[in-house]
N, CA, C and O atoms as a GROMACS GRO file, in nm:
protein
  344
    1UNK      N    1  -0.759   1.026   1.818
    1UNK     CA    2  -0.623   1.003   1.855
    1UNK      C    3  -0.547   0.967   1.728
    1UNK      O    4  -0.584   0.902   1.630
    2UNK      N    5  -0.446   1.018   1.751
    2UNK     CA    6  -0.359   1.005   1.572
    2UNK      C    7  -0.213   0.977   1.628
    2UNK      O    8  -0.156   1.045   1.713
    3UNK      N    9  -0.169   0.874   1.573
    3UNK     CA   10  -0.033   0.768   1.577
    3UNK      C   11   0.027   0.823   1.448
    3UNK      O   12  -0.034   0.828   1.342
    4UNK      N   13   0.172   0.869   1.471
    4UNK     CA   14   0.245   0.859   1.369
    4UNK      C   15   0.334   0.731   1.276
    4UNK      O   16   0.423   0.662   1.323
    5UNK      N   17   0.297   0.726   1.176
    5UNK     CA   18   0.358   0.587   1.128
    5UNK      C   19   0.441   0.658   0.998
    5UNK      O   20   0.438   0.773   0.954
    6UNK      N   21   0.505   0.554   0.964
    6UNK     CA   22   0.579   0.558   0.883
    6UNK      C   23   0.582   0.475   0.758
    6UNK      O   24   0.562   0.360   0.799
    7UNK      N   25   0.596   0.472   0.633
    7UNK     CA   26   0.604   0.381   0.518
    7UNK      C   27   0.731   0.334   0.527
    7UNK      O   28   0.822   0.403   0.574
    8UNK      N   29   0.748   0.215   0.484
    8UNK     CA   30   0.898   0.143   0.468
    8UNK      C   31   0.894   0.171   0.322
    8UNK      O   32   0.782   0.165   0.272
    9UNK      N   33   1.015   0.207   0.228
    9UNK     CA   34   1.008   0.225   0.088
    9UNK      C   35   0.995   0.068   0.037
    9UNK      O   36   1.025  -0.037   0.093
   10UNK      N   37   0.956   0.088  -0.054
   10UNK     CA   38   0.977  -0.060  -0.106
   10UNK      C   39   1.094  -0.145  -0.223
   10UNK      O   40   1.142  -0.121  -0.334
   11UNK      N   41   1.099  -0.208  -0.166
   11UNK     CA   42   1.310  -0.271  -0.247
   11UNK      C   43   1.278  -0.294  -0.348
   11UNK      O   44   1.181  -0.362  -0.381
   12UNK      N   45   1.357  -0.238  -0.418
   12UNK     CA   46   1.365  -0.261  -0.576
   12UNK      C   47   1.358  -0.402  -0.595
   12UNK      O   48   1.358  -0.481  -0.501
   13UNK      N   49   1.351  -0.445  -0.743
   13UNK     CA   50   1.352  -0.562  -0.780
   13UNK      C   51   1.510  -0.590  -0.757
   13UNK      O   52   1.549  -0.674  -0.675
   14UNK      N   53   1.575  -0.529  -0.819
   14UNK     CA   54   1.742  -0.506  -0.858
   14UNK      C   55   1.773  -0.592  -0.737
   14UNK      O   56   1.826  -0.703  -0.748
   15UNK      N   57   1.738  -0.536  -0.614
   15UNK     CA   58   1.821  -0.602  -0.468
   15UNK      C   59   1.789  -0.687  -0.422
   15UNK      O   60   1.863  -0.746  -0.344
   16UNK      N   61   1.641  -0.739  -0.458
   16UNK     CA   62   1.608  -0.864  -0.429
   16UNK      C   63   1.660  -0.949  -0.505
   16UNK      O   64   1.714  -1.033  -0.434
   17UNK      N   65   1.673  -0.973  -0.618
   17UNK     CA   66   1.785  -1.086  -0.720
   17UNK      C   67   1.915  -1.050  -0.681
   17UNK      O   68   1.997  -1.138  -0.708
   18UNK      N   69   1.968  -0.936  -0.617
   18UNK     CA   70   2.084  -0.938  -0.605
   18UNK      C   71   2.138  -1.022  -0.423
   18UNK      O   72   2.246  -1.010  -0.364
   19UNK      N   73   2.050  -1.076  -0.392
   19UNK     CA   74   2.104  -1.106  -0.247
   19UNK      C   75   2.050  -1.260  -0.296
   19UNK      O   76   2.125  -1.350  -0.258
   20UNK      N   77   1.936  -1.302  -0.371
   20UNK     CA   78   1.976  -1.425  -0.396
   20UNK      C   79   2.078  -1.477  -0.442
   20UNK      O   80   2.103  -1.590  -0.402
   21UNK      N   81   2.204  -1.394  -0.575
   21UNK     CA   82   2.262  -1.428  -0.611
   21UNK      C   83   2.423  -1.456  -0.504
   21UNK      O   84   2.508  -1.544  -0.502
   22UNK      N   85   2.402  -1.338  -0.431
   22UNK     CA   86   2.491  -1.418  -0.301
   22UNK      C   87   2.487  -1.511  -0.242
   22UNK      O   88   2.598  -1.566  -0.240
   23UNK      N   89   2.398  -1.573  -0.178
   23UNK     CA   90   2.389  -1.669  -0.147
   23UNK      C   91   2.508  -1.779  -0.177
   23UNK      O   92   2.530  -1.759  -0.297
   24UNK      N   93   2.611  -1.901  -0.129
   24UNK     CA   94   2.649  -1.963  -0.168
   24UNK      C   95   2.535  -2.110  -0.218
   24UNK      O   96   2.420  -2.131  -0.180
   25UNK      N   97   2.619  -2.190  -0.313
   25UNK     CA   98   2.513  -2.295  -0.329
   25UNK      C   99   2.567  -2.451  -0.248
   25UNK      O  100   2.681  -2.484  -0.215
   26UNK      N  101   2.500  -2.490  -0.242
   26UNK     CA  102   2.512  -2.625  -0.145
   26UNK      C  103   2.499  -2.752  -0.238
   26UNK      O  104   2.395  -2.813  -0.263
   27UNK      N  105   2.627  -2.778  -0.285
   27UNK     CA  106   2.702  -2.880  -0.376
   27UNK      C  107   2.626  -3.032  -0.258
   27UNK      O  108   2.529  -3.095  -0.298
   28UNK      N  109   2.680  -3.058  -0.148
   28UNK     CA  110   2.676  -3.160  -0.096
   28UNK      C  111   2.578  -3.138   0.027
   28UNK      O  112   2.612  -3.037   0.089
   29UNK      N  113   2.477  -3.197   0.077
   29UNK     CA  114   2.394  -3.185   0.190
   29UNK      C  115   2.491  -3.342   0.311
   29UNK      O  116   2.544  -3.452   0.292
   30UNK      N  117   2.460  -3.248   0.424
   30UNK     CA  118   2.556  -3.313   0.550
   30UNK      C  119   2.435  -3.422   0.607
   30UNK      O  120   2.321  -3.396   0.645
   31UNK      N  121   2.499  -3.544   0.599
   31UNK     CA  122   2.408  -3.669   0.641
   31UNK      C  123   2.374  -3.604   0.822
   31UNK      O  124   2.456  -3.551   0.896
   32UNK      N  125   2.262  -3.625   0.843
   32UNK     CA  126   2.145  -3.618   0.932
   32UNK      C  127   2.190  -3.729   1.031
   32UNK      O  128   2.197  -3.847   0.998
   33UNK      N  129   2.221  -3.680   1.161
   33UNK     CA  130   2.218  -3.778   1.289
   33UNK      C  131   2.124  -3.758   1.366
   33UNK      O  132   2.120  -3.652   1.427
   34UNK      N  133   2.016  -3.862   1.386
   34UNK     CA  134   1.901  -3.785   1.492
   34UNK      C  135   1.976  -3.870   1.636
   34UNK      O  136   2.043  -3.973   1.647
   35UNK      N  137   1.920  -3.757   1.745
   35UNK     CA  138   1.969  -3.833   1.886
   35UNK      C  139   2.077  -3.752   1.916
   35UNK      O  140   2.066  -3.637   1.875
   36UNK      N  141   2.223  -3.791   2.004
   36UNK     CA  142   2.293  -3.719   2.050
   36UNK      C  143   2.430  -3.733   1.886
   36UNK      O  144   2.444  -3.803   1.786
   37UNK      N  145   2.492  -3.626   1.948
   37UNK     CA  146   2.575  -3.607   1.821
   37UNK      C  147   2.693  -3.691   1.801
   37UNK      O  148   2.740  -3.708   1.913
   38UNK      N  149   2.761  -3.750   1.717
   38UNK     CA  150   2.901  -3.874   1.703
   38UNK      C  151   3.011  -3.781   1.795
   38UNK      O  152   3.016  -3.659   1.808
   39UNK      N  153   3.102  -3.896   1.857
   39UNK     CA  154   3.154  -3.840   1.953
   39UNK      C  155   3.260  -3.794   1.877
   39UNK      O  156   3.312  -3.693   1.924
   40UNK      N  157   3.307  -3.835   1.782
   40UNK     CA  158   3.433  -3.802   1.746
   40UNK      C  159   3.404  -3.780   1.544
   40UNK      O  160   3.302  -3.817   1.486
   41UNK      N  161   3.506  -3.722   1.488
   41UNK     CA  162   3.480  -3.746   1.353
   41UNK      C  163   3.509  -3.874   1.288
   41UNK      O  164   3.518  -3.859   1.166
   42UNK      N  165   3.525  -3.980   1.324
   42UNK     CA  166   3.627  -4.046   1.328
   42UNK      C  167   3.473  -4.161   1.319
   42UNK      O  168   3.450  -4.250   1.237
   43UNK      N  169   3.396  -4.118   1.428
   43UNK     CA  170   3.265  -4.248   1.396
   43UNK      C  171   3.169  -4.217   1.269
   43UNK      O  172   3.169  -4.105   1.218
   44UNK      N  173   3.101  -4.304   1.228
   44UNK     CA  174   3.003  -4.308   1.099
   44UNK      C  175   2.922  -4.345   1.189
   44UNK      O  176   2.945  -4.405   1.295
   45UNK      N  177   2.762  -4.284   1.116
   45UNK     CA  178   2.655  -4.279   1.159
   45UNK      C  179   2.594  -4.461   1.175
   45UNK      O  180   2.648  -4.527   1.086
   46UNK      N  181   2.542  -4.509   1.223
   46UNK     CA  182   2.444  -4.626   1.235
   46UNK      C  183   2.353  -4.632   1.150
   46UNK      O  184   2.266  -4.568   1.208
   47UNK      N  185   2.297  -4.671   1.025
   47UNK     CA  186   2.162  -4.653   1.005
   47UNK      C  187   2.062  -4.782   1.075
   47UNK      O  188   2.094  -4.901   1.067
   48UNK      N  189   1.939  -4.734   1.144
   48UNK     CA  190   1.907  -4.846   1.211
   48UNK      C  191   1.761  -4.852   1.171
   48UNK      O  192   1.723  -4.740   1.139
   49UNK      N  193   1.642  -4.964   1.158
   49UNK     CA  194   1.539  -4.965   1.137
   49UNK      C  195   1.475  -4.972   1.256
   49UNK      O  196   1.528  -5.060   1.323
   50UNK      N  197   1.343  -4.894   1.341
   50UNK     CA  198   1.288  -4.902   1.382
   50UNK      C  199   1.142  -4.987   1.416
   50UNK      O  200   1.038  -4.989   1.350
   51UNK      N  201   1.170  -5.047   1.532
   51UNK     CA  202   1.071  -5.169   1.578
   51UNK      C  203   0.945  -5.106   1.644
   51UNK      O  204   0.841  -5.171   1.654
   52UNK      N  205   0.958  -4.959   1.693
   52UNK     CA  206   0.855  -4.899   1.768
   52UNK      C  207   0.837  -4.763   1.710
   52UNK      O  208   0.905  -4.731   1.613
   53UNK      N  209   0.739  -4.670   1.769
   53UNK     CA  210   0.724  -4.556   1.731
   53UNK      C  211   0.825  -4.469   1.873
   53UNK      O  212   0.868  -4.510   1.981
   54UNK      N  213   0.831  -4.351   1.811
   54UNK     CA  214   0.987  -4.322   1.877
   54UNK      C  215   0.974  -4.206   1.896
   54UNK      O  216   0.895  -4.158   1.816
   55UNK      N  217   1.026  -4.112   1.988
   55UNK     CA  218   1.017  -3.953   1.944
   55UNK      C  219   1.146  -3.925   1.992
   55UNK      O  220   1.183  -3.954   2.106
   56UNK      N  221   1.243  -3.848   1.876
   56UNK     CA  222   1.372  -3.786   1.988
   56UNK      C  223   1.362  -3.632   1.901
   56UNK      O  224   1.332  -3.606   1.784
   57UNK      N  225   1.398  -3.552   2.011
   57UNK     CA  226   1.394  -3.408   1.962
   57UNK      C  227   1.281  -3.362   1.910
   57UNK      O  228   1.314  -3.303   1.807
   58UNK      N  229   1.168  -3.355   1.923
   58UNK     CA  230   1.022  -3.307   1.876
   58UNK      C  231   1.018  -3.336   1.749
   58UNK      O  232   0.973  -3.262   1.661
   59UNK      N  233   1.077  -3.472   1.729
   59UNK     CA  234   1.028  -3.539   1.576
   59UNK      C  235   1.041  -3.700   1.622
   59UNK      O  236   1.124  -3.775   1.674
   60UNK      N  237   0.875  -3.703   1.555
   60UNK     CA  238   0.811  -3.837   1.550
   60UNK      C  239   0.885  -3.935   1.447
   60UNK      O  240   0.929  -3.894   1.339
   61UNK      N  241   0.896  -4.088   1.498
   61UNK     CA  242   0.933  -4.182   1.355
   61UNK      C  243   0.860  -4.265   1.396
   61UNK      O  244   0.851  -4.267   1.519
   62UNK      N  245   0.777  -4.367   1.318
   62UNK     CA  246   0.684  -4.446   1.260
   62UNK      C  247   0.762  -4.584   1.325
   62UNK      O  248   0.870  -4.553   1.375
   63UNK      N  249   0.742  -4.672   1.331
   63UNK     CA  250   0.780  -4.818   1.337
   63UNK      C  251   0.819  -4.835   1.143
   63UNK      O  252   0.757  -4.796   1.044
   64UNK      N  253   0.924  -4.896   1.157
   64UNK     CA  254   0.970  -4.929   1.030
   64UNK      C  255   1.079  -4.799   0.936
   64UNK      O  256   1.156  -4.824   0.843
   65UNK      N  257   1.053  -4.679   0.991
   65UNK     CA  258   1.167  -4.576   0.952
   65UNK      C  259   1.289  -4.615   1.006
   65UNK      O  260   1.323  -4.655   1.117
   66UNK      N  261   1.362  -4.589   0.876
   66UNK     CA  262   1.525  -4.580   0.931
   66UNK      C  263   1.590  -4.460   0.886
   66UNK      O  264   1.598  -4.400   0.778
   67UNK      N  265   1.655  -4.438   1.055
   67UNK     CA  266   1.696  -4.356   1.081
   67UNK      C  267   1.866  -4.350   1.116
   67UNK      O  268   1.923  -4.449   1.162
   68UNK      N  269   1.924  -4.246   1.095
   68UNK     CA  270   2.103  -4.269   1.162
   68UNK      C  271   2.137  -4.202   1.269
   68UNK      O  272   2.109  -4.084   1.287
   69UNK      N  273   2.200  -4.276   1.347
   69UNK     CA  274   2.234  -4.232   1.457
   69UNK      C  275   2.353  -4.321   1.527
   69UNK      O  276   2.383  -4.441   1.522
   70UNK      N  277   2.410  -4.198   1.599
   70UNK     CA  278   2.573  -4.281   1.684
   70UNK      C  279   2.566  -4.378   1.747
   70UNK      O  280   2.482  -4.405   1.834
   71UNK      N  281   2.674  -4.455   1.703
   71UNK     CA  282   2.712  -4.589   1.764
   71UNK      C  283   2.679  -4.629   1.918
   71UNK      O  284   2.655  -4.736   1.974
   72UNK      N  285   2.685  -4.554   1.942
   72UNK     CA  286   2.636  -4.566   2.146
   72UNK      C  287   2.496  -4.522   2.117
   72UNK      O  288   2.435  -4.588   2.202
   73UNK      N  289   2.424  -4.468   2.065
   73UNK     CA  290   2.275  -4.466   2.080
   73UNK      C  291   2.205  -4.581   2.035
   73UNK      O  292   2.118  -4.647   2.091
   74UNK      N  293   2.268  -4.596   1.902
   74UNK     CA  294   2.182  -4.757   1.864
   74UNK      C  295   2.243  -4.854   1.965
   74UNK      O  296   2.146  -4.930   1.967
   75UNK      N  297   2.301  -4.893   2.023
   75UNK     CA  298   2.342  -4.987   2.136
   75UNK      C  299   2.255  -5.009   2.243
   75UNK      O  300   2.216  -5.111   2.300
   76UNK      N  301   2.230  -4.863   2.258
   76UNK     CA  302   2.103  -4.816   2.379
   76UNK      C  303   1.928  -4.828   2.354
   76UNK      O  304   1.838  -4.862   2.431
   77UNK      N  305   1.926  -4.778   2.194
   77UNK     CA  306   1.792  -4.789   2.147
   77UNK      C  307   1.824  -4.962   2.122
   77UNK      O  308   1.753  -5.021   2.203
   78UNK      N  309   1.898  -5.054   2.047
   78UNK     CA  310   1.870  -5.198   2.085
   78UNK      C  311   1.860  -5.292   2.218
   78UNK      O  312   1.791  -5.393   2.234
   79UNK      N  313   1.954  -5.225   2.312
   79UNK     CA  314   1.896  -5.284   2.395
   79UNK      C  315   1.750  -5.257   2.510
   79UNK      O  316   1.736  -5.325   2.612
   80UNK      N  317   1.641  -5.135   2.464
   80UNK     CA  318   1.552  -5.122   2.521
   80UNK      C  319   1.436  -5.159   2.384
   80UNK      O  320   1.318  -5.130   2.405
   81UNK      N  321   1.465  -5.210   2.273
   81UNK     CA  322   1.373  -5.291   2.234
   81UNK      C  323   1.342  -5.172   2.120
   81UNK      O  324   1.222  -5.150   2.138
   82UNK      N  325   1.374  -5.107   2.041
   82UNK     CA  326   1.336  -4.968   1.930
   82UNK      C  327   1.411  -5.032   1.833
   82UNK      O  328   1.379  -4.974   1.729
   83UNK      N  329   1.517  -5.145   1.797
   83UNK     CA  330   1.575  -5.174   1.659
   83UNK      C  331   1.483  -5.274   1.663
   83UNK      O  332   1.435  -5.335   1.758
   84UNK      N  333   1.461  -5.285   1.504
   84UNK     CA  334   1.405  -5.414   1.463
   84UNK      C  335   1.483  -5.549   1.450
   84UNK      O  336   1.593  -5.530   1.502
   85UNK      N  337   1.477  -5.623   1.422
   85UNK     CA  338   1.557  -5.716   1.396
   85UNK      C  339   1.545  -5.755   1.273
   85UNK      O  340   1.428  -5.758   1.233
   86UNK      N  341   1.670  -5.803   1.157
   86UNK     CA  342   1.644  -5.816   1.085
   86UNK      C  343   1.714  -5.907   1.016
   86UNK      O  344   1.682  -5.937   0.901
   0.00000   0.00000   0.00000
């Protein structure tokens, strides 16, 4: 039994440096909110230290990571016992 296939040509060097050079570059990286997102632009993130091990969004944090997150979440994670005290 015989399948017809095909070769893909192979990309020059030329076009591979040429699509990295498009690329824009990323001057400033956007601070990280884990949990639900700030309600407004207007709030700044929480940074809060962690009292327990934690999971939000299929990422683990350790007891003692600090992490940022909106003003109504750390309210919620302190009052069920996840901020440390400090």
């Amino acid at each position: 039994m015989t399948t017809n296939t095909t070769k893909k040509p192979a990309i020059a060097a030329e076009d591979s440096t040429a699509s990295t050079e498009a690329r824009p570059e990323r001057t400033r990286r956007a601070l990280t909110v884990v949990g639900p997102p700030l309600l407004s632009e207007a709030q700044k993130p929480v940074p809060i230290t962690l009292s327990q091990h934690l999971r939000i969004g299929g990422a683990d944090y350790a007891p003692g990571a600090e992490i940022s997150v909106s003003p109504d979440y750390a309210r919620r994670l302190r009052g069920q016992g996840y901020v440390a005290r400090t």
